[in-house]
C-alpha positions in Angstrom: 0.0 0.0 0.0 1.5 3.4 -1.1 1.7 6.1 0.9 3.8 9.3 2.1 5.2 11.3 5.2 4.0 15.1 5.1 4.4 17.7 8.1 1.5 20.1 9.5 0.6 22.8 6.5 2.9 21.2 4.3 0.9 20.9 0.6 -0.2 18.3 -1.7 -0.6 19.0 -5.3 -1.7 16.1 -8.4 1.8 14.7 -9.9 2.5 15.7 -13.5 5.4 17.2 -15.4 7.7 19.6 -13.9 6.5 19.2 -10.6 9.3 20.5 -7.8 11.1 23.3 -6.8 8.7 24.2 -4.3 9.7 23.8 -0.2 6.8 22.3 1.7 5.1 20.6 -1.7 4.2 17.1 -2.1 2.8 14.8 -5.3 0.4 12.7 -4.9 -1.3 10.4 -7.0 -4.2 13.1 -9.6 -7.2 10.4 -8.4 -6.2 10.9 -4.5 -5.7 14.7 -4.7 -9.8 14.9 -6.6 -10.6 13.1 -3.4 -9.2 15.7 -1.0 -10.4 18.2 -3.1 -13.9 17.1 -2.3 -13.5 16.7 1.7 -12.2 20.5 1.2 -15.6 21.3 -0.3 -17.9 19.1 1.3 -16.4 20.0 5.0 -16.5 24.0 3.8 -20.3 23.4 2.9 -21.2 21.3 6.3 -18.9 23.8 8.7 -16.9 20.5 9.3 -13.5 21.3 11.0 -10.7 22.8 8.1 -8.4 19.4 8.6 -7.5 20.6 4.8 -8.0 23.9 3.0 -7.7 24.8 -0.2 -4.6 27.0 -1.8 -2.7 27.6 -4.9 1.3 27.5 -5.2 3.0 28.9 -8.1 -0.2 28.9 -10.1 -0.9 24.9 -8.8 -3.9 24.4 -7.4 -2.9 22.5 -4.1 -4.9 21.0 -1.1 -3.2 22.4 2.1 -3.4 20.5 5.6 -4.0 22.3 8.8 -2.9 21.9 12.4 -4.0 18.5 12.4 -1.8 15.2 12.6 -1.8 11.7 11.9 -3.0 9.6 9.0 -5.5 10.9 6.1 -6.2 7.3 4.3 -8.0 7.6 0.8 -10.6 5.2 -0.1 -7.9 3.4 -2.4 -6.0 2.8 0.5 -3.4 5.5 0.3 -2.3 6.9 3.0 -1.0 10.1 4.0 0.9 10.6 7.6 1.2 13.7 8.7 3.0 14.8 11.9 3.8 17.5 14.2 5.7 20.4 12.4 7.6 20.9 15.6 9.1 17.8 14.3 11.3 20.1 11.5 12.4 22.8 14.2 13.6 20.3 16.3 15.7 18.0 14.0 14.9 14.3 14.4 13.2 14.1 11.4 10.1 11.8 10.4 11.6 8.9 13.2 11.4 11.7 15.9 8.8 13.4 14.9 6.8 10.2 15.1 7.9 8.9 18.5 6.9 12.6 20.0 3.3 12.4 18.6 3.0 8.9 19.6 4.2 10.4 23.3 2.0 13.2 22.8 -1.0 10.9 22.1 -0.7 8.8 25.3 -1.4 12.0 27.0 -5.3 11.7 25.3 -8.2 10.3 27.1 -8.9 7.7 24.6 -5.2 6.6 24.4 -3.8 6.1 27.7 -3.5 2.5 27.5 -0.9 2.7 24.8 2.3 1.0 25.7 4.9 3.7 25.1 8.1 2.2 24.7 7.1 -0.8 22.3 5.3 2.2 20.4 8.3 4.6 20.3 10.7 1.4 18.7 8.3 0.9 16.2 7.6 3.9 14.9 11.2 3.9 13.6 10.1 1.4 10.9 6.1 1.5 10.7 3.6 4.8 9.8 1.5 5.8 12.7 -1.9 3.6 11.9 0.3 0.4 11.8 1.6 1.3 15.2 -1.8 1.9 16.4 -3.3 -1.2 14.7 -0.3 -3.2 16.3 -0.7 -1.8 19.8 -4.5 -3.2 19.4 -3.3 -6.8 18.3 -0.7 -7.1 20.9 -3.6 -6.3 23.2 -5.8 -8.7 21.9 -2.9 -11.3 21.8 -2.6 -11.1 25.6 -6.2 -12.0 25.8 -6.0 -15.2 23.5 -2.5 -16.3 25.8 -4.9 -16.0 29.2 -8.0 -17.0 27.1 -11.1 -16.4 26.4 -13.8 -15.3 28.6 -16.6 -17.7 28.7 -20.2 -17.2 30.1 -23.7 -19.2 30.2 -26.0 -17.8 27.7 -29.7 -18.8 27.2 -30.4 -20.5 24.1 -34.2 -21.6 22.6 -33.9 -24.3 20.5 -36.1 -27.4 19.3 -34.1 -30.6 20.3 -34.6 -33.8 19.7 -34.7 -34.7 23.5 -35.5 -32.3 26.9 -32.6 -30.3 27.9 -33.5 -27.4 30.2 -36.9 -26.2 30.6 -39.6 -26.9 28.1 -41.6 -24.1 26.8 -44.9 -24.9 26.4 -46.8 -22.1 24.1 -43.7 -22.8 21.0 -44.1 -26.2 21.8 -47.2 -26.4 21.0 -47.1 -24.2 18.1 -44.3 -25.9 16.5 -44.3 -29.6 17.3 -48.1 -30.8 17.6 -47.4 -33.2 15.7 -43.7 -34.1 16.5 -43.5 -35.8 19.1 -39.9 -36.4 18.9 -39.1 -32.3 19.3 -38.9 -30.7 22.6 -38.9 -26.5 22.3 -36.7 -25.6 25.5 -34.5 -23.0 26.9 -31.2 -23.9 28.5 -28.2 -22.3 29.5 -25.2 -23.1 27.3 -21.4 -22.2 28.6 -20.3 -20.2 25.8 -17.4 -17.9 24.2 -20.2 -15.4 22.5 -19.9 -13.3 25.0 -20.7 -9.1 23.8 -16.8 -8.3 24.4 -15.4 -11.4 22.3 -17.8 -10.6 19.9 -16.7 -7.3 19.7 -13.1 -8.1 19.7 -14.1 -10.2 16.5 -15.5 -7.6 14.8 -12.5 -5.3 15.1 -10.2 -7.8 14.3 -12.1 -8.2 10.7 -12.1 -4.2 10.5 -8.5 -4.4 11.2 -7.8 -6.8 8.3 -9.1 -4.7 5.8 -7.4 -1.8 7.3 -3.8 -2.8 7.5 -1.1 -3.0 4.9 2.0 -4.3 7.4 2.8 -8.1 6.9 3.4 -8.6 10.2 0.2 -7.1 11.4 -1.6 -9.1 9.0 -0.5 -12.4 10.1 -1.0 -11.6 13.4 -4.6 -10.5 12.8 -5.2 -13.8 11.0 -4.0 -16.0 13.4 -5.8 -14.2 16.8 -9.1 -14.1 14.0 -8.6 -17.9 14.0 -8.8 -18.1 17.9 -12.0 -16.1 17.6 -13.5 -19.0 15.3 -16.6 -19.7 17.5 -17.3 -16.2 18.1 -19.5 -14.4 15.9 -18.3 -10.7 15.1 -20.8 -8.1 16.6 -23.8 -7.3 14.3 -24.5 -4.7 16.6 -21.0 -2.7 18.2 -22.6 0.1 20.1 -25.7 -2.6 21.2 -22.8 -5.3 22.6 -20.7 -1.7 24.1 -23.4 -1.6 26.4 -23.9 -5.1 27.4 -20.3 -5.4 28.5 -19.8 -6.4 32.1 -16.6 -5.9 33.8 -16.7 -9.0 35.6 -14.5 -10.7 38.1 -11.7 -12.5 36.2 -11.8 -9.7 33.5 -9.2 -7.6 34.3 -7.0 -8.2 31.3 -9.9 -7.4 28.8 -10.3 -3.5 29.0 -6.7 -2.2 26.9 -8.2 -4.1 23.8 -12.3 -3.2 24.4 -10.7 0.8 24.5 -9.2 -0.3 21.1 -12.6 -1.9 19.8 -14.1 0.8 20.6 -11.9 3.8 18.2 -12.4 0.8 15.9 -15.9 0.2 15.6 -17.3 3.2 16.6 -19.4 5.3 13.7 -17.1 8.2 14.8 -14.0 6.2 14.9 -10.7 8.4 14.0 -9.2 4.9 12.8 -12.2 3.9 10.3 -13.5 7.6 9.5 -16.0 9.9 10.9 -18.9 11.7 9.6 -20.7 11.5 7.0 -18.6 12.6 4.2 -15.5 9.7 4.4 -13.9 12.2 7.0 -9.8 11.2 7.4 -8.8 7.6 8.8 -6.8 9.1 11.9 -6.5 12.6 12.8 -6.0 14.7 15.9 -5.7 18.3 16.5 -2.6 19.4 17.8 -3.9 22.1 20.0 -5.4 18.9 22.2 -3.0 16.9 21.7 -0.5 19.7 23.2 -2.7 21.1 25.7 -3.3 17.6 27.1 0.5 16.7 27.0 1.0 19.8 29.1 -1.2 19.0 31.5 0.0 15.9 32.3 3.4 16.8 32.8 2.8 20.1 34.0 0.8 18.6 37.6 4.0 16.9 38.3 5.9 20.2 38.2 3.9 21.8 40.5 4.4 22.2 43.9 2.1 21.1 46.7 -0.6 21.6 47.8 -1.4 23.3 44.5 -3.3 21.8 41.9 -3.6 21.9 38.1 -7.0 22.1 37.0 -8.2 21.7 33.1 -10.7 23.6 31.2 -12.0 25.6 33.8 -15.9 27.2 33.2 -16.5 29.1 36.6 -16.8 32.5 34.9 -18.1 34.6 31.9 -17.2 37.0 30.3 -20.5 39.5 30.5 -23.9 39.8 32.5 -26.6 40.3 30.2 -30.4 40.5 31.6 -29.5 38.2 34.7 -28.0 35.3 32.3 -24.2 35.0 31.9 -22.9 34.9 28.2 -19.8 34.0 26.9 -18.2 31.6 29.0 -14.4 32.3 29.5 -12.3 28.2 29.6 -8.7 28.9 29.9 -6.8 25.4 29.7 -5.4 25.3 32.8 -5.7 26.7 36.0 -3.7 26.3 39.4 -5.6 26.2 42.5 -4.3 27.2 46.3 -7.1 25.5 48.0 -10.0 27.7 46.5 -7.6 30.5 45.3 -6.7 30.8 41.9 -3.4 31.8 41.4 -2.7 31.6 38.2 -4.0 30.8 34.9 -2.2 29.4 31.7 -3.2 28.5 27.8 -1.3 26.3 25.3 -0.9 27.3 22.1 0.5 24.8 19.4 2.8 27.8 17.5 6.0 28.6 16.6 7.5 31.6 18.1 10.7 33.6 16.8 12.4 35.2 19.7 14.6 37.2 17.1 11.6 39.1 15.6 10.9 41.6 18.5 9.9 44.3 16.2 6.9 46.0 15.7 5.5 44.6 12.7 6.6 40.8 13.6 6.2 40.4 17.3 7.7 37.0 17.7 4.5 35.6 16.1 2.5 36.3 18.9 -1.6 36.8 18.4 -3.2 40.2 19.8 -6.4 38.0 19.8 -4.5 35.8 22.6 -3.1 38.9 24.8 -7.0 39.9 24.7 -8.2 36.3 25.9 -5.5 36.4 28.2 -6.1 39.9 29.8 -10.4 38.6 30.0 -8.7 35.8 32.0 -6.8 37.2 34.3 -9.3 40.0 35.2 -12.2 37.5 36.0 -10.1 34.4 37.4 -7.5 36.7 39.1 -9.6 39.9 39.9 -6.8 41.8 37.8 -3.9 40.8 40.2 -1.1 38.1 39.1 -0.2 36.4 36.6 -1.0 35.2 33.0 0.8 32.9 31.2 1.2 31.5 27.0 2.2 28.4 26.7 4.5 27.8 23.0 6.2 24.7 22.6 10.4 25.1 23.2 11.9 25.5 19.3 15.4 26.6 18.5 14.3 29.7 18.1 12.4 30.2 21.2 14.3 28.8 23.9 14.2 30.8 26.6 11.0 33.0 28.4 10.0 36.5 26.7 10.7 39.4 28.5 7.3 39.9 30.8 4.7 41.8 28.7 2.5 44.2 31.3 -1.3 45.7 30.9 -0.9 49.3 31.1 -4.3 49.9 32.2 -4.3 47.4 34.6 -2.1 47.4 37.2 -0.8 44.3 38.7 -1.4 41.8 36.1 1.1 40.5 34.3 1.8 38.5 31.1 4.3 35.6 30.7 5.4 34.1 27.2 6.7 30.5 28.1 8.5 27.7 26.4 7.7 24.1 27.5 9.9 21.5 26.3 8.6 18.7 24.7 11.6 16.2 25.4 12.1 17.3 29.2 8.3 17.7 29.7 8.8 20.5 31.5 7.8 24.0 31.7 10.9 26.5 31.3 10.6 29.4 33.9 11.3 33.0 34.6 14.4 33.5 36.4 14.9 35.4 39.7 10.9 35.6 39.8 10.0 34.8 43.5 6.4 33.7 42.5 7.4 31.0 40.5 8.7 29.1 43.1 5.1 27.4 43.1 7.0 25.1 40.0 9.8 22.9 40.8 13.2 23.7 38.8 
């Protein structure tokens, strides 16, 4: 299965002649660029999210992709990985760049169960979905080496002798003149159990899904264990029959991977209802949630790091509150807030101070910031950005202060994604609530 390795708002343009010569610009196959061309349109006509955006290069029409990473997989199969573009400003290359989204993914709700450092060795050799795919087989694998669950299930059947308890009104119905048949119900100690059915059913989705050799022989050899299960008809039906019963402890790691499988809104089958992209994320989650992670083990105690606060708006309008203001994170002091911070997946240029430039910074993000701190802080503290560490942002910006309001502060801080940690202000007293 073809494929190839793009960055975040690199662009991808229909092979032909004297293609080249332009940084950032990708060929792809003309029948898989017309199919990106119509998500572009279709997802501008819904007010779908802009995963891709159309744009032209040099006079070539090209199809642009945003802030979003992973793996955009065509209905013919081909594939397009893209990762963070952090990855480039860093060095590392694809292998890097790769291992720190894969990192950066654990950090996500639905992905915590994603063994890290079998992950980060493969993805020097396979494309994100194959490391995914394989991280859901290896789960599945441990299942078949402690076996499968089995459960008594009620079965009606008409047998040829009593075996459980006879129901009369079908019996009647059926064998009034059979008097060797016997409609009963009896219990029957079974496999088909919802979660091995389930576990069926994404092992046939997988199948069809993956192009590695390895995978595929490992899919078809935990399918054959599955033999006497029946894949689910009915996924979300069987999601809410499952039962964690005793003894089942080893089953949840692969049901979290049925479920991104099987689901209708699935990022590794497609979502929506216009063939949306096999496996994408947005980086602005995927960063704010790696921050937050690694952030609460950098703070000091008792403080606490709390996400996506909503205990304020921004007006009062005929006794209802509008506009609710959600910074990302918030540290706490018992029930003080001290100090509010928001992630933002950019690239900063500490060498462009000047006027017109201004390191790349957003004056929509200094105005969030300044609602923030005058509601969450009552206009006295601190405020800080949050940019991911880059070679040419390395160290925190000179503090930036609110004329008009005095006592609050801003603060323009790196956080570096292969320390995992937050890169502070020197000689500034109040940080000491962050460990060094």
């Amino acid at each position: 299965m073809s494929g190839i390795t793009i960055y975040e708002f690199d662009a991808l343009a229909a092979a032909g002649p004297n293609f080249g010569g332009v940084e950032s610009l990708h060929a792809i196959p003309e029948r898989v660029f017309g199919w990106l061309e119509t998500q572009c349109l279709q997802a501008a006509d819904q007010g779908d999210a802009a995963w891709l955006r159309l744009a032209h290069r040099r006079g070539r029409r090209v199809v642009q992709v945003t802030s979003f990473v992973g793996v955009i997989r065509a209905p013919d199969g081909y594939q397009i990985e893209v990762l963070p573009k952090v990855g480039k400003a860093i060095g590392g290359g694809a292998v890097e760049a790769r291992q720190l989204l894969i990192e950066m993914l654990c950090c996500l709700q639905g992905f915590r169960h994603v063994q890290t450092d079998s992950a980060r060795l493969m993805a020097a050799r396979m494309p994100l979905l194959e490391i995914l795919i394989a991280e859901f087989l290896r789960a599945v694998e441990h299942i078949v080496k402690r076996g499968l669950r089995s459960d008594y299930i009620a079965l009606q059947d008409n047998l040829f002798a009593l075996r459980g308890k006879l129901v009369i009104a079908p019996h009647l119905r059926q064998n009034l003149y059979r008097a060797d048949r016997f409609f009963t119900v009896h219990d029957e100690f079974s496999a088909n159990r919802p979660e091995n059915r389930l576990l069926r059913a994404a092992l046939d989705r997988v199948l069809t899904l993956t192009a590695s050799r390895a995978n595929q022989r490992l899919a078809r050899e935990l399918d054959f264990a599955f033999a006497d299960v029946p894949a689910s008809a009915q996924p979300r039906f069987d999601f809410q029959r499952v039962r964690p019963d005793r003894g089942m402890g080893y089953y949840p790691d692969a049901l979290a991977w049925a479920r991104l499988i099987l689901e209708d809104e699935s990022p590794l089958t497609g979502a929506g209802h216009h063939a949306a992209p096999s496996l994408l994320f947005p980086m602005e989650a995927v960063f704010e949630a790696f921050v937050a992670k690694h952030l609460t083990r950098q703070l000091a105690r008792p403080l606490i790091l709390k996400t996506q606060a909503r205990s304020h708006h921004l007006v009062l309008h005929r006794e209802q509150h509008w506009f609710q203001l959600k910074p990302d994170l918030l540290v706490r002091n018992a029930d003080r807030d001290i100090l509010v911070l928001d992630t933002k997946w950019k690239l900063l240029d500490a060498f462009k101070a000047n006027g017109s430039e201004k390191y790349g910074l957003s004056q929509g993000d200094f105005y969030q910031l300044q609602a923030y701190g005058q509601s969450y802080l009552n206009g006295q503290g601190d405020v800080v950005l949050i940019y991911p560490r880059t070679a040419t942002f390395d160290q925190p910006l000179p503090v930036f202060e609110f004329p008009k309001i005095d006592g609050l502060r801003l603060w323009v801080l790196p956080f570096c994604l292969r320390s995992r940690r937050l890169l502070l202000p020197e000689g500034e007293g109040y940080w000491t609530c962050f460990d060094r």
